[in-house]
N, C-alpha and C positions, 0 to 999 in steps of 0.2 A: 659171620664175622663182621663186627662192627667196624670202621676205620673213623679213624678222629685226626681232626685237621683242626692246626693249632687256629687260633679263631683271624688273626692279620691274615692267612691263609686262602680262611674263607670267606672271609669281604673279600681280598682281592677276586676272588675268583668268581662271586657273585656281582662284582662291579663288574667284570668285563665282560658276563656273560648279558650281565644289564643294557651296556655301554654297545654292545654288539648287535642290541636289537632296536634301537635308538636310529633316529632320521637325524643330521647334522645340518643336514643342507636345506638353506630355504630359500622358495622364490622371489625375483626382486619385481616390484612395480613393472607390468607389460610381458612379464613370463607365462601366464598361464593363457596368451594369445598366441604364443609362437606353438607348431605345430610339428610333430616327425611325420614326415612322408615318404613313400618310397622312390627312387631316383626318376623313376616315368612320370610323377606328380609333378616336376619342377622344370620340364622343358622352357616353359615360357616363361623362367622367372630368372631374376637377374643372381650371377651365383655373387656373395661377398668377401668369404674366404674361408680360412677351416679352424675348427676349435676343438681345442682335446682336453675334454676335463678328467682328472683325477682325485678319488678318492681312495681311503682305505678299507681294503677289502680282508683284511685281518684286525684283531685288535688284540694284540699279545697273540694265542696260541690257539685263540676260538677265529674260525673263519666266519664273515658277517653273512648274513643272508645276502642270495645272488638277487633277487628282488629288489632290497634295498640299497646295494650297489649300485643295481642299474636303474633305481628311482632316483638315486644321488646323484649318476652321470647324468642323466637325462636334465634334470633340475640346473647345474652347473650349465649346461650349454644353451641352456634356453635363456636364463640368464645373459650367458656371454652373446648369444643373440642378439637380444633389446641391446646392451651395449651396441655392438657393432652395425645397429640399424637392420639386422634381419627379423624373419617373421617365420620361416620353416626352417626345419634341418633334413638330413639326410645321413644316416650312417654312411661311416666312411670304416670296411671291416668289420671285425671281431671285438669286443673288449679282449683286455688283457691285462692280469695283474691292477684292480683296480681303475684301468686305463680305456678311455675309450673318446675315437676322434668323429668328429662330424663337418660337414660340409653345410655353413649359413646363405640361407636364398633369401631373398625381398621376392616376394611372389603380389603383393598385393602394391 
């Protein structure tokens, strides 16, 4: 049984399966310095405050890959890092819903 999908149909749906596999987020100037470590790595370092970056983890009715979710969040707070003068981070929880918060240190 063949099925036929009218052709606006199937661009859309070939665009958002496109669009689903796609990186949105890019890093700024001093982000690919800052580092995730686990919370025992940051005793000695000064905490600065917490960030929770957001992306989206669906795009219409295709869910994105969890890889490049959590490449997105990660990218987002290293970012907001260098803004805020830090240099590591530290999960802070679970992502969820696109959602995911961190805790910024100055370690060096």
């Amino acid at each position: 049984m063949k099925v036929h999908l009218p052709k606006p149909a199937l661009a859309m749906l070939l665009a958002t399966v496109a669009a689903s596999a796609c990186t949105w987020v890019n890093p700024i100037a001093g982000a690919s310095a800052v580092t995730l470590v686990k919370p025992s790595h940051v005793v000695n370092c000064q905490s600065i405050g917490t960030t929770t970056s957001q992306v989206a983890n669906k795009i219409g009715f295709v869910n994105r890959s969890d890889d490049k979710v959590t490449e997105e969040l990660l990218t987002l707070a290293k970012n907001s890092a260098v803004e805020m003068g830090g240099d590591t981070l530290v999960l802070e929880g679970e992502p969820s819903d696109g959602s995911q918060k961190y805790r910024v240190y100055k370690c060096q």
